[in-house]
N, C-alpha and C positions, 0 to 999 in steps of 0.2 A: 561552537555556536550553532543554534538549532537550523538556524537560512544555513549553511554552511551543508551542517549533513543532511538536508533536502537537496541542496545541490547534489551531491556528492550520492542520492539516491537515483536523481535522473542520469548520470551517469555509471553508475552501476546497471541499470535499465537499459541501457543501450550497448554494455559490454553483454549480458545477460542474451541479447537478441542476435547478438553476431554470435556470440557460443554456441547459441540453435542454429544459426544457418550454418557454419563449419560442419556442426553435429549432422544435421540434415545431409552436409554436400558428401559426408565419406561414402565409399563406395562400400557397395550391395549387394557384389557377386557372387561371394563365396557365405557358408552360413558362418564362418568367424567374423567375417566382416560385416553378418548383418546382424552379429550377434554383437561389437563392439561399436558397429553406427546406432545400436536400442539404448547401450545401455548410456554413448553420449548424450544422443539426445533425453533419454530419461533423467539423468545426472544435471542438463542444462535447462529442464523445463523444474526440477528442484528448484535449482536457484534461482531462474524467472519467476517461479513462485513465491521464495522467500525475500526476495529483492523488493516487487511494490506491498510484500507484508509490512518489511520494515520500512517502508516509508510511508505507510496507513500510518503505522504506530508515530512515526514521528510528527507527522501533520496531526494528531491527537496530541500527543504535547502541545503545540501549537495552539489547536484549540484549546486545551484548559487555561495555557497563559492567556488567551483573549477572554475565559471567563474572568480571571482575576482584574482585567484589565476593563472589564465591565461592569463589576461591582466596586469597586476600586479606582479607576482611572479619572482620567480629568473625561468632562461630561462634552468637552469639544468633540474629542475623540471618539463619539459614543457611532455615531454614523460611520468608522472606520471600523472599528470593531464588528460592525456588524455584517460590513462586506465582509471580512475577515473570517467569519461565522460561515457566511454564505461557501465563500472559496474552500476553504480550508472541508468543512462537510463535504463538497464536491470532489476535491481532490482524494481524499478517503475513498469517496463511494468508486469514483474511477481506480484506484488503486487495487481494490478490492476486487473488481472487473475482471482484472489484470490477475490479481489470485485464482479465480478461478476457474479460469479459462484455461489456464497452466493447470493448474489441478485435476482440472476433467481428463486430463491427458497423460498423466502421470496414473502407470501401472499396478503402482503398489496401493492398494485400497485403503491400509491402514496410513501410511504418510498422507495420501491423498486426505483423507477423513482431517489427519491432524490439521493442515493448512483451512480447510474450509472451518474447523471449528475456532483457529485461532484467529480466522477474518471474518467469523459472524461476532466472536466477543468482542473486537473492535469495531464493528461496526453497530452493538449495542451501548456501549462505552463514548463512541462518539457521539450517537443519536442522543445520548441523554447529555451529553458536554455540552452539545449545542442549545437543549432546549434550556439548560443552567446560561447559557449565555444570554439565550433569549429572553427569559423572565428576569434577568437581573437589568439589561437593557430595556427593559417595560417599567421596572422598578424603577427606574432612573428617570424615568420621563415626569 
């Protein structure tokens, strides 16, 4: 169920930030060891970056079911839907926040590049979900 693995994204998000602090705490002395503390933390800010990816993409799902749920849904609900809209847009664009801040920091120019281009297409992807939610709840009134 979609609430389930949004759950289950915030907590991947918080194993993702204790793997960078681990990565961070190893020692620095020697060049092997600052050469296996680069590549943890390089390794660990990956997946902090793919981690709130996948959970943009999932709260986009979300939003599309509230567009359905817009054009579609009982008109009670039309005021829930559209907090809905609100949240769910927000939580993306924080999400995405979160991509690229991890991205900046990540070595490798070409993965670095990949992540930012897969969290500007979701962040065009949702920008347009929501204004489809928005005209359809305008349509309803």
């Amino acid at each position: 169920m979609l609430v389930d693995e949004l759950s289950e994204s915030a907590r991947r998000d918080e194993e993702c930030f204790a793997r960078y602090r681990a990565a961070a705490a190893l020692p620095k002395s020697t060049p092997d060891e600052k050469r296996a503390r680069t590549l943890a933390l390089q390794a660990s800010l990956h997946t902090a970056a793919e981690t709130p990816l996948l959970t943009a993409r999932r709260a986009l799902e979300a939003l599309t079911l509230a567009s359905l749920t817009a054009e579609h849904g009982t008109r009670h609900a039309l005021s829930d839907v559209d907090v809905a809209r609100t949240l769910l847009a927000s939580s993306i664009d924080g999400a995405l926040i979160f991509v690229a801040v991890n991205a900046d920091s990540i070595k490798d120019a070409g993965l670095s590049a990949d992540l930012i281009r897969r969290a500007e297409q979701i962040r065009q992807d949702a920008a347009e979900t929501a204004d489809r939610v928005r005209d359809a709840l305008r349509g309803r009134d």
